[in-house]
N, CA, C and O atoms as a printed pandas DataFrame, in Angstrom:
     atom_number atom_name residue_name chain_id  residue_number  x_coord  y_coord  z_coord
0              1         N          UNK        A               1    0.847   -1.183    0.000
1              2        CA          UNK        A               1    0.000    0.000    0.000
2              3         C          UNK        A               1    0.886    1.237    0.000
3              4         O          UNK        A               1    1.931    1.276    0.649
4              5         N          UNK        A               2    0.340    2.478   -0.915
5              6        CA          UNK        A               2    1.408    3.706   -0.729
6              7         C          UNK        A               2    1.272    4.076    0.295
7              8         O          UNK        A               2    0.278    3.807    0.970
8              9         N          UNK        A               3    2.310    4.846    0.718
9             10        CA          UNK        A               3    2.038    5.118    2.244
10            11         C          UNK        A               3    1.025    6.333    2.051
11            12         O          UNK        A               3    0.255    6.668    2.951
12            13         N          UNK        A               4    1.063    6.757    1.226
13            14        CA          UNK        A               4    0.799    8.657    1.830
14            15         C          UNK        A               4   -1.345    8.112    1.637
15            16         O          UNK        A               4   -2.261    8.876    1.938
16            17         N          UNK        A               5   -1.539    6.569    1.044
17            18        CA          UNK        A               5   -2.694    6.313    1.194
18            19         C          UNK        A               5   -3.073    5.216    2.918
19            20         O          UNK        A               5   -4.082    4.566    3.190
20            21         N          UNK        A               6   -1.937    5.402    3.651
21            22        CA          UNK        A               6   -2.204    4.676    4.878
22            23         C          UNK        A               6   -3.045    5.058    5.786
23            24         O          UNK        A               6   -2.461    6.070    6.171
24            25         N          UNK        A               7   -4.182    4.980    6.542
25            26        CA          UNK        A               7   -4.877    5.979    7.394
26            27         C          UNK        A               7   -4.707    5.967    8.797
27            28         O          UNK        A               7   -4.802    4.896    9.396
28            29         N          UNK        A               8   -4.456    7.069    9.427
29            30        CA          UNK        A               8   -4.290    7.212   10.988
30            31         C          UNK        A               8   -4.831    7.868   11.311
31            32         O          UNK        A               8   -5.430    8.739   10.680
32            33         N          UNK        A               9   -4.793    7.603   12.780
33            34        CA          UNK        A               9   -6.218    8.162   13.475
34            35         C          UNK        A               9   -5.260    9.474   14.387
35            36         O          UNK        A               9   -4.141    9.262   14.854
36            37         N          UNK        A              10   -5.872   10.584   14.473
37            38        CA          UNK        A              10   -6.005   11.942   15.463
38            39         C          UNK        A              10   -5.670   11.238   17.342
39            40         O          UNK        A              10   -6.411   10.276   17.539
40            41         N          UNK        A              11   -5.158   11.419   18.040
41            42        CA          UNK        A              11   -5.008   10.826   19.476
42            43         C          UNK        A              11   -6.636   11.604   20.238
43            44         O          UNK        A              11   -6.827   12.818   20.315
44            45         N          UNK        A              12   -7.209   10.971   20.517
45            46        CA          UNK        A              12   -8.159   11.951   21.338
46            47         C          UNK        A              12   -8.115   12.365   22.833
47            48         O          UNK        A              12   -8.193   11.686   23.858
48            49         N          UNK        A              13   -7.927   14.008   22.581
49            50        CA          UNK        A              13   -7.901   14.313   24.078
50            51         C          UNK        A              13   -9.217   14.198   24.738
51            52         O          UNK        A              13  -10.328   14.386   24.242
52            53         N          UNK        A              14   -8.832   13.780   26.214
53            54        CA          UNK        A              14   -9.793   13.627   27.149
54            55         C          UNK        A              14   -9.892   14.710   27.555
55            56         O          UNK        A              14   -9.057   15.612   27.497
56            57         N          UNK        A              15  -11.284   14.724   28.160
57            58        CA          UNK        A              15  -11.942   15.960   28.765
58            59         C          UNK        A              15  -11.521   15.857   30.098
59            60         O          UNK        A              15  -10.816   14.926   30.489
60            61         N          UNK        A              16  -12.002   16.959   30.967
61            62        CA          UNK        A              16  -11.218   17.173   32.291
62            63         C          UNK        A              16  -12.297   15.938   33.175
63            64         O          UNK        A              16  -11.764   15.541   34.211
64            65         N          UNK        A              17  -13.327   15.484   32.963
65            66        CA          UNK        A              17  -14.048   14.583   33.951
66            67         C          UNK        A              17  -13.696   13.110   33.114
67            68         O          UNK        A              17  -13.727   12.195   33.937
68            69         N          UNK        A              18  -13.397   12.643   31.837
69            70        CA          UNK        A              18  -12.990   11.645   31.335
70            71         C          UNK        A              18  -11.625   11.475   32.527
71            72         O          UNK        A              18  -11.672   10.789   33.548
72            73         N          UNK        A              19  -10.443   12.311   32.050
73            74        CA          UNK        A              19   -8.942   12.648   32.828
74            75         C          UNK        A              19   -9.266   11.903   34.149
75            76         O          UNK        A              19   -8.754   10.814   34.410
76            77         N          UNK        A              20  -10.390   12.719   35.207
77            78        CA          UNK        A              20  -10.793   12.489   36.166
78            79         C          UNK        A              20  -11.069   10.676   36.750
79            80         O          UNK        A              20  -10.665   10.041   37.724
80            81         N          UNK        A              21  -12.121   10.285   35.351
81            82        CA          UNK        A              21  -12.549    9.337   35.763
82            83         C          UNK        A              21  -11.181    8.183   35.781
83            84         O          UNK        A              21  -10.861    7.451   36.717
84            85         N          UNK        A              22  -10.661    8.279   34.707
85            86        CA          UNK        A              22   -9.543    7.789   34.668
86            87         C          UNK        A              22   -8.401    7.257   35.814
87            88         O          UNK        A              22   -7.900    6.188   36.164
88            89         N          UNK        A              23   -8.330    8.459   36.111
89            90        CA          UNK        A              23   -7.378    8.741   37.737
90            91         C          UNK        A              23   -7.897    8.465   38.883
91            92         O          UNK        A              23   -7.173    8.464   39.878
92            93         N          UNK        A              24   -9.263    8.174   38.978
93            94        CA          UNK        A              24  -10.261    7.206   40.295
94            95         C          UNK        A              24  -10.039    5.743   39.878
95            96         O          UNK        A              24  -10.114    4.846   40.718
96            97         N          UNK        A              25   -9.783    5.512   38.666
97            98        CA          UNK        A              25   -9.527    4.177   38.302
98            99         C          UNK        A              25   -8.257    3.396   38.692
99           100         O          UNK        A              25   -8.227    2.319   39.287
100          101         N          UNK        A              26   -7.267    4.088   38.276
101          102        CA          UNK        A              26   -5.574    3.981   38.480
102          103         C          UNK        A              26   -5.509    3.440   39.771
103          104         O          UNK        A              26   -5.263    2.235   39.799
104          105         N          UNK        A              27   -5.688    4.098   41.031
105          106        CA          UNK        A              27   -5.742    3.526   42.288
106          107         C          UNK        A              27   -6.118    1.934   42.427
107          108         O          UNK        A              27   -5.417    1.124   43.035
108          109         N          UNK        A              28   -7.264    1.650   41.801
109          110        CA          UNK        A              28   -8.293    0.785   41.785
110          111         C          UNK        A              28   -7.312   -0.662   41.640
111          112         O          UNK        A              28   -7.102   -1.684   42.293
112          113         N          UNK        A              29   -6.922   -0.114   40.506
113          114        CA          UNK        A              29   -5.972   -1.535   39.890
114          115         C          UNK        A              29   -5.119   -1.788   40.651
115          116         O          UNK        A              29   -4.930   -2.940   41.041
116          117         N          UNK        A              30   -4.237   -0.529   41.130
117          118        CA          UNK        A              30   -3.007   -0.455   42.343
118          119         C          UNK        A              30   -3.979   -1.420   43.016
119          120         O          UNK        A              30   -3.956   -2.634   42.818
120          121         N          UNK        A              31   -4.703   -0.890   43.703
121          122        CA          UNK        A              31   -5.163   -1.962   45.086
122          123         C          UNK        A              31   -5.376   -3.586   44.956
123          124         O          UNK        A              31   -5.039   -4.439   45.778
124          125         N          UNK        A              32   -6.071   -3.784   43.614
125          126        CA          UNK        A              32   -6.419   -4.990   43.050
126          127         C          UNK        A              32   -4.761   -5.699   42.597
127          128         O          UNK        A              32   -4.628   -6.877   42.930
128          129         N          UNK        A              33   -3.667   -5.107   41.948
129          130        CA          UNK        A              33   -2.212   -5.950   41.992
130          131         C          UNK        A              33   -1.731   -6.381   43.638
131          132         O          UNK        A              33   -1.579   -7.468   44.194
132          133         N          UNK        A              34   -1.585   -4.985   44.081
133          134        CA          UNK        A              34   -1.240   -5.485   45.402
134          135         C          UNK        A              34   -2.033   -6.505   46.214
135          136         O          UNK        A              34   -1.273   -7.159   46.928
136          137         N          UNK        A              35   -2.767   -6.705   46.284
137          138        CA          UNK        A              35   -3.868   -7.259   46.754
138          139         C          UNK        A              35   -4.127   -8.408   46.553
139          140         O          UNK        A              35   -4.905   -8.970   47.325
140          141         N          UNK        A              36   -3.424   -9.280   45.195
141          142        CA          UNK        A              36   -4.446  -10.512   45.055
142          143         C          UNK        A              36   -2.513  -11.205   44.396
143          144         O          UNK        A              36   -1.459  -10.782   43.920
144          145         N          UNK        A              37   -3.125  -12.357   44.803
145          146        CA          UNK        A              37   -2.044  -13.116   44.561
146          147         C          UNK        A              37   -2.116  -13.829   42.941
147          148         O          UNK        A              37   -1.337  -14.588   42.364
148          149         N          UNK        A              38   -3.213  -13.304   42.588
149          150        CA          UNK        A              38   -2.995  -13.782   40.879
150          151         C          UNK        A              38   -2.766  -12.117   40.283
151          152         O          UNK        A              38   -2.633  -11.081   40.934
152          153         N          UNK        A              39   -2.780  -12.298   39.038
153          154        CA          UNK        A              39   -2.737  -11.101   38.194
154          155         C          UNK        A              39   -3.222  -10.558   37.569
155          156         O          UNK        A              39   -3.277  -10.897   36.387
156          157         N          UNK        A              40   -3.924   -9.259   38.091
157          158        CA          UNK        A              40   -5.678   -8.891   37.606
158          159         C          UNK        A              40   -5.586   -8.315   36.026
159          160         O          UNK        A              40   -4.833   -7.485   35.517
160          161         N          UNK        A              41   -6.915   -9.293   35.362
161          162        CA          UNK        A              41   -6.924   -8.825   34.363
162          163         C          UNK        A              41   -7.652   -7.590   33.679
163          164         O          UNK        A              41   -8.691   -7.219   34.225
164          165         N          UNK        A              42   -7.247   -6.944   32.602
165          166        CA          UNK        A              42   -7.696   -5.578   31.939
166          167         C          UNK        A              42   -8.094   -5.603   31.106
167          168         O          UNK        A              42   -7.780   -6.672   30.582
168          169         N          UNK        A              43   -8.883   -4.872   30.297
169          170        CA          UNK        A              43   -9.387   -4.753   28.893
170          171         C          UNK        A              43   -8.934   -3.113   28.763
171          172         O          UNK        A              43   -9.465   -2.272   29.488
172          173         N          UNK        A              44   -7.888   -2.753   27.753
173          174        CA          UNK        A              44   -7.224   -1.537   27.715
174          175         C          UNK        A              44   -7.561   -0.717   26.539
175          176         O          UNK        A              44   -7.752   -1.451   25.570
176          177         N          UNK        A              45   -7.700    0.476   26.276
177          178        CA          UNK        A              45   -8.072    1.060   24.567
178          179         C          UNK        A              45   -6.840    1.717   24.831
179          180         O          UNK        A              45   -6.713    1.900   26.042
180          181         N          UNK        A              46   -5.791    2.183   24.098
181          182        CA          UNK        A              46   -4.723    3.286   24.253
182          183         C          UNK        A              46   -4.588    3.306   22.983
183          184         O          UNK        A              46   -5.034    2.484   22.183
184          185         N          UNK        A              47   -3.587    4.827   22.642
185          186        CA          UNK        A              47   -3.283    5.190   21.466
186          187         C          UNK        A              47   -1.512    5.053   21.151
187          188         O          UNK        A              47   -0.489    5.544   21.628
188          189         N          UNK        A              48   -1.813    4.224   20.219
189          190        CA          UNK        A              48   -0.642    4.038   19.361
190          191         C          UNK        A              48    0.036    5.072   18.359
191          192         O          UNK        A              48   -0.494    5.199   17.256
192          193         N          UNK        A              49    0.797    5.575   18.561
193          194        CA          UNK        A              49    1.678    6.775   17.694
194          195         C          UNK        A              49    1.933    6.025   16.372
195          196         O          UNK        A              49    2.311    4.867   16.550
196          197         N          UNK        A              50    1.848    6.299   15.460
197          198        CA          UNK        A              50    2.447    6.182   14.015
198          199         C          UNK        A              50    3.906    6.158   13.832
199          200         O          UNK        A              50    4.430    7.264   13.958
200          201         N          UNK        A              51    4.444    5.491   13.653
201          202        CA          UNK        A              51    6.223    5.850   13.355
202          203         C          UNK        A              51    6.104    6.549   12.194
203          204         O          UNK        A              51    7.135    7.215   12.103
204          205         N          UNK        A              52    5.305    6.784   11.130
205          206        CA          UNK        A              52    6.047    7.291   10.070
206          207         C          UNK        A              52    5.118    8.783    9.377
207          208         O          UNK        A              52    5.357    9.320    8.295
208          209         N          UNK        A              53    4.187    9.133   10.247
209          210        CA          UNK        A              53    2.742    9.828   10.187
210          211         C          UNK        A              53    2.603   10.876   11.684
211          212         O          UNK        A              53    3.023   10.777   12.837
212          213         N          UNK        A              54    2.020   11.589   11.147
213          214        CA          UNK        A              54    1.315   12.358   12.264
214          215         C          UNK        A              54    0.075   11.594   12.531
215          216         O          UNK        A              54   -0.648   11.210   11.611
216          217         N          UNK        A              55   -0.228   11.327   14.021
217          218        CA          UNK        A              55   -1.400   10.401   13.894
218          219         C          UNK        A              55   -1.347    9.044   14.529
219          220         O          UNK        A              55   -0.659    9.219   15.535
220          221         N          UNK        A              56   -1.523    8.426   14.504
221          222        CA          UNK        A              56   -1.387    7.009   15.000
222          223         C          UNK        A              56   -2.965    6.229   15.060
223          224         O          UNK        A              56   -3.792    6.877   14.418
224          225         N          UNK        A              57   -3.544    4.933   15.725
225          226        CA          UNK        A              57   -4.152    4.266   15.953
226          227         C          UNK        A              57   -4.395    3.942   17.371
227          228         O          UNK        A              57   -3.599    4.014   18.307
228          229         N          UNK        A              58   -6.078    3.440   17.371
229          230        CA          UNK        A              58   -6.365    2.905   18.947
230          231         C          UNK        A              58   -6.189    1.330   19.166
231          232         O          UNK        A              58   -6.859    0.805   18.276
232          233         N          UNK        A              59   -5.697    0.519   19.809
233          234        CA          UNK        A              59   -5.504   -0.648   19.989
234          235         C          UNK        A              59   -6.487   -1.054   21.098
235          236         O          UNK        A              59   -7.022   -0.231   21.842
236          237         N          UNK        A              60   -6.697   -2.449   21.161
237          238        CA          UNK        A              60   -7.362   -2.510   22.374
238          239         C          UNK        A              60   -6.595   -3.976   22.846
239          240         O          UNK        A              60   -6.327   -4.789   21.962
240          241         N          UNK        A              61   -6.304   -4.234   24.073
241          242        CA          UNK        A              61   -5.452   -5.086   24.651
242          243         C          UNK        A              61   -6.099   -5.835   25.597
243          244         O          UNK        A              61   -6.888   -5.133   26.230
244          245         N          UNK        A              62   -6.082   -6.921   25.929
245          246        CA          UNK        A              62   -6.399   -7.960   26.959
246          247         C          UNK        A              62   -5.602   -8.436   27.629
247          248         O          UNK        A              62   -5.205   -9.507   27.171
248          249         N          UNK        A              63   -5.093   -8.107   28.656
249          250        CA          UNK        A              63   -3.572   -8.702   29.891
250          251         C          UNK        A              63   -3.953   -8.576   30.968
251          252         O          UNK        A              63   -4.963   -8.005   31.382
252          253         N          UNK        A              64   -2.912   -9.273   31.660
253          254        CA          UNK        A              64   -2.770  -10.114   33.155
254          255         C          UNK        A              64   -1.622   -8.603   33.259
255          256         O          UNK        A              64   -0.640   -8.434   32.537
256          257         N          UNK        A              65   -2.090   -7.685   34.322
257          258        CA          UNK        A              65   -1.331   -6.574   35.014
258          259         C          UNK        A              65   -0.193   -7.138   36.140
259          260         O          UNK        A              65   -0.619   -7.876   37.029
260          261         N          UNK        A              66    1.043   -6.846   36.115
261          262        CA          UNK        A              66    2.092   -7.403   36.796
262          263         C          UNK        A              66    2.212   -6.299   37.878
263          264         O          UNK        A              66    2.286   -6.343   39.106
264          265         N          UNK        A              67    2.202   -5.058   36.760
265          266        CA          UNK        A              67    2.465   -3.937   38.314
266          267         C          UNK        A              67    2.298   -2.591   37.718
267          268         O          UNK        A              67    2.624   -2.349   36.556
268          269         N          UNK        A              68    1.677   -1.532   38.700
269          270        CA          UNK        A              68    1.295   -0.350   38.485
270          271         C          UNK        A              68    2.519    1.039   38.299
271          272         O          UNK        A              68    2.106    1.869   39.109
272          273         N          UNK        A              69    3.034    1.278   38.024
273          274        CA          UNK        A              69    4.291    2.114   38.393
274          275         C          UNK        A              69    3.506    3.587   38.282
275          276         O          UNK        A              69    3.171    3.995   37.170
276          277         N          UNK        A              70    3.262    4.269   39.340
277          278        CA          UNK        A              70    2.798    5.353   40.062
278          279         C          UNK        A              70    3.831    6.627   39.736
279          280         O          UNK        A              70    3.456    7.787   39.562
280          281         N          UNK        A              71    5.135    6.184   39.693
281          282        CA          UNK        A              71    5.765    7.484   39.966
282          283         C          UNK        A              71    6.339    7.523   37.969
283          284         O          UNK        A              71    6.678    8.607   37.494
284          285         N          UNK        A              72    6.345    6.637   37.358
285          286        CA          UNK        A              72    6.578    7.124   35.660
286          287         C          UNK        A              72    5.320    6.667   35.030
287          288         O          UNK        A              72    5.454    6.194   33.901
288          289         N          UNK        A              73    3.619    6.726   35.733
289          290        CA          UNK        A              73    2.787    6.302   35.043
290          291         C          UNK        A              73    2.993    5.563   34.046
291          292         O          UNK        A              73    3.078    6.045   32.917
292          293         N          UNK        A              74    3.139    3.920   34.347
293          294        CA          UNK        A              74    2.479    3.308   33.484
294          295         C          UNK        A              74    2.352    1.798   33.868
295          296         O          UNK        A              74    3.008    1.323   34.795
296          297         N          UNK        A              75    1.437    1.028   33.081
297          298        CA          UNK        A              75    1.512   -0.113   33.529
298          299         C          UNK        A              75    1.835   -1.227   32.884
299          300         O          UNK        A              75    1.653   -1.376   31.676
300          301         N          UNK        A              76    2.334   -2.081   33.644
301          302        CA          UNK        A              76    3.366   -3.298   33.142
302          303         C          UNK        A              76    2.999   -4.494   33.263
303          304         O          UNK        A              76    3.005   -5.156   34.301
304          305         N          UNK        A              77    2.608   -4.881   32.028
305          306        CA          UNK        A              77    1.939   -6.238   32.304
306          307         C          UNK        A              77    2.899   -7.432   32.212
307          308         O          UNK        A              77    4.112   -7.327   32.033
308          309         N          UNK        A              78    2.016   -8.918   32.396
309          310        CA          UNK        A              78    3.147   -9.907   32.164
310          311         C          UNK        A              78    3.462  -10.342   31.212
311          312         O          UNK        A              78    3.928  -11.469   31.372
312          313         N          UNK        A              79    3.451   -9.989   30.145
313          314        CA          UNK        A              79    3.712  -10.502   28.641
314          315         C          UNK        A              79    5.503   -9.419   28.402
315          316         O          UNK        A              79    6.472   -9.654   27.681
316          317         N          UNK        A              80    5.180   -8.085   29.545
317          318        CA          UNK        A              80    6.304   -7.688   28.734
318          319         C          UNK        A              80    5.735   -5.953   28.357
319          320         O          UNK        A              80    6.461   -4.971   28.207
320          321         N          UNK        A              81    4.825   -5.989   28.307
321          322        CA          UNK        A              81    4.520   -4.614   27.692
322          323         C          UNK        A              81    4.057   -3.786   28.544
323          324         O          UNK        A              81    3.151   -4.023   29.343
324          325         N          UNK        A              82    4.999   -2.181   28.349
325          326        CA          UNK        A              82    4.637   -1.679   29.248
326          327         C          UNK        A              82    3.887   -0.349   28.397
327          328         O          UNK        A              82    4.430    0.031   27.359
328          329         N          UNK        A              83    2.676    0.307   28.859
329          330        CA          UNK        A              83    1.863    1.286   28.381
330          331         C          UNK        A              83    1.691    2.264   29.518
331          332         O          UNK        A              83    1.274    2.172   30.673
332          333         N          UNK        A              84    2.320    3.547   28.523
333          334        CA          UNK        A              84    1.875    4.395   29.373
334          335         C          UNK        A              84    0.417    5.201   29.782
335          336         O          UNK        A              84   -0.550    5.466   29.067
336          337         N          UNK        A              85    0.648    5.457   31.122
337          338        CA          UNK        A              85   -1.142    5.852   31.313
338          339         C          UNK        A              85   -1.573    6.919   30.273
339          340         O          UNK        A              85   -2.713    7.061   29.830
340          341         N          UNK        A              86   -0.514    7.618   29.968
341          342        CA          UNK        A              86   -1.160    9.197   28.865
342          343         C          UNK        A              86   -1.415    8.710   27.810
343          344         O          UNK        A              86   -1.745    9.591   27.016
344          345         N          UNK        A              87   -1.435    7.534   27.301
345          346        CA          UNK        A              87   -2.153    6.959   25.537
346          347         C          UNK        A              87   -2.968    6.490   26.108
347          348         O          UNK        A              87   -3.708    6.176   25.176
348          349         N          UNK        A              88   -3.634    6.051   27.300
349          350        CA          UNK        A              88   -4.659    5.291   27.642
350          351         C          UNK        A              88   -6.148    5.941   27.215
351          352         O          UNK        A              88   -6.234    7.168   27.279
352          353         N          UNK        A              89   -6.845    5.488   26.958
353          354        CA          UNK        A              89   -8.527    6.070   26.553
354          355         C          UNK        A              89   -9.521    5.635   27.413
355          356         O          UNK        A              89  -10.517    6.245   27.801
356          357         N          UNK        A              90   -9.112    4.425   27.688
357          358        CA          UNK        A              90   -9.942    3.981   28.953
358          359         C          UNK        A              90   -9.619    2.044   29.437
359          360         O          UNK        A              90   -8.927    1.323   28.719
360          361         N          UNK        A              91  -10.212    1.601   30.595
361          362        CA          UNK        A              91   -9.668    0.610   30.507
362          363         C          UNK        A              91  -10.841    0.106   31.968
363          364         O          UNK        A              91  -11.395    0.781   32.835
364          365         N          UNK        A              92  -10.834   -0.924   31.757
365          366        CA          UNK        A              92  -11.913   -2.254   32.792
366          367         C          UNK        A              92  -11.355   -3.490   33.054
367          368         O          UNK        A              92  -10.633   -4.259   32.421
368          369         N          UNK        A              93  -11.925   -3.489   34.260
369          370        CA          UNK        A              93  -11.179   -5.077   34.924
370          371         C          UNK        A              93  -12.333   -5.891   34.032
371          372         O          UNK        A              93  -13.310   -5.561   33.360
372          373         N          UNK        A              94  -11.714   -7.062   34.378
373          374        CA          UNK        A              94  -12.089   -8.432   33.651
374          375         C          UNK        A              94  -12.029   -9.555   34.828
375          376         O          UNK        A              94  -11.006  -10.140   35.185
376          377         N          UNK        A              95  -13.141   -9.707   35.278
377          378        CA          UNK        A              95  -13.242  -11.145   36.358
378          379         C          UNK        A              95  -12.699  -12.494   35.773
379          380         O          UNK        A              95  -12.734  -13.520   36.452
């Protein structure tokens, strides 16, 4: 495919009560890693940057959370991948 016909998506900023809801969430998971001796699972939307474009894509991810890192926002699951909270769009536990 040519590139300059590749399509990417705009990152969408969150609003100040989206931001909000977000950041009542973050804790949540903290409590739920620390807390449980298995590894709580997520359903994640975040935005993917484009390497070669202004723009990028939304992904959506399914993982087992290893650990919350609070002080460089982001979270690290067990596969290996770590996402930071500022591409995040939104995200839900999974029983």
């Amino acid at each position: 495919m040519d590139e300059t016909a590749r399509l990417v998506d705009s990152k969408i900023e969150l609003s100040e009560d989206e931001i909000e809801t977000l950041n009542r969430k973050i804790p949540l998971l903290l409590q739920k890693v620390n807390n449980s001796e298995d590894y709580p699972k997520i359903k994640v939307i975040y935005f993917v940057p484009d390497q070669r474009k202004n723009g990028g894509s939304y992904v959506t991810k399914i993982g087992a959370v290893k650990r919350v890192d609070d002080i460089f926002r982001q979270i690290l699951f067990t596969d290996g991948t770590n996402l930071k909270i500022s591409e995040m769009l939104d995200f839900e536990l999974i029983d």
